[in-house]
C-alpha positions, 0 to 999 in steps of 0.5 A: 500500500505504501508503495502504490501510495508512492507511485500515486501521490494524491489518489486514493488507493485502493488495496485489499490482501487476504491470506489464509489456508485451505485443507486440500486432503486430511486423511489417514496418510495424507495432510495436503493443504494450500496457503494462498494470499489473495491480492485485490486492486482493481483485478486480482491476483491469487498465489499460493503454496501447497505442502503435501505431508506424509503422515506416516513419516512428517515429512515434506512430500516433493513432487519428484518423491512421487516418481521412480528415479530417472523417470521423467515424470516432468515430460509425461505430466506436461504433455498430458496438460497440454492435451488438457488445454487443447481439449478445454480450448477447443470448447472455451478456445480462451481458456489457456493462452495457446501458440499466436496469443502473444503470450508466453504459453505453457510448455511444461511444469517445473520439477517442483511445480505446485501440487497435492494430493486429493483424497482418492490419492490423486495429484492433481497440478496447480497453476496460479491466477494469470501462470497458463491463462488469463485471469478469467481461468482462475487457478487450474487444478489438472487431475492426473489419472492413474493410468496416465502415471502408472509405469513411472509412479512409485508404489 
């Protein structure tokens, strides 16, 4: 707010922030929950962070503990998004920004991309507000379907 103050000098500012948690998973073996903070002013803007915790152990589940050594998890889970898009965009064609938008367009995820895990054990891939689309997509969630990871997914 400061810092829009600044910038504006004798124009009201108007600013809102909200930050706050969401239980995603809470079952026997799984705590996934999201912190997001929620940034307002004019448009608004969401980010948040996902920790998914293995109950049996307290520790930190990483994306990449999900997967066989070598597997190249990054590769299988972006092109089955990309074919999520292209599915989704074919119906609503500005619902994720595609080749010839004059935007940066999704090519895959990161090693340590946003995730949790849903009650039926699931991961589901999260992307922020604005990261693969324009504001009116929201934060994507993708489902990855069992079939889809099942060579590569550790048991």
């Amino acid at each position: 707010i400061a810092e829009a103050k600044r910038d504006m000098p004798g124009e009201t500012v108007h600013i809102g922030v909200k930050s706050d948690f969401m239980i995603k998973t809470d079952n026997k073996n799984i705590l996934a929950f999201s912190v997001y903070v929620l940034n307002t002013s004019g448009s608004s803007s969401t980010e948040q962070e996902f920790y998914n915790i293995d109950k049996k152990t307290g520790k930190l589940v990483e994306l990449r503990h999900l997967f066989k050594r070598n597997s190249n998890y990054v590769t299988v889970l972006s092109g089955y998004i990309r074919n999520e898009m292209d599915k989704i965009n074919k119906t609503n064609p500005t619902t994720f920004w595609k080749e010839g938008d004059g935007t940066d367009v999704f090519k895959e995820i990161d090693d340590d991309q946003d995730f949790y895990i849903n009650g039926k054990g699931q991961i589901v891939i999260c992307f922020d507000k604005y990261e693969v689309g324009p504001g009116s997509s929201g934060s994507p969630e993708f489902v990855i379907p069992a079939d889809v990871i099942k060579s590569i997914r550790i048991q």
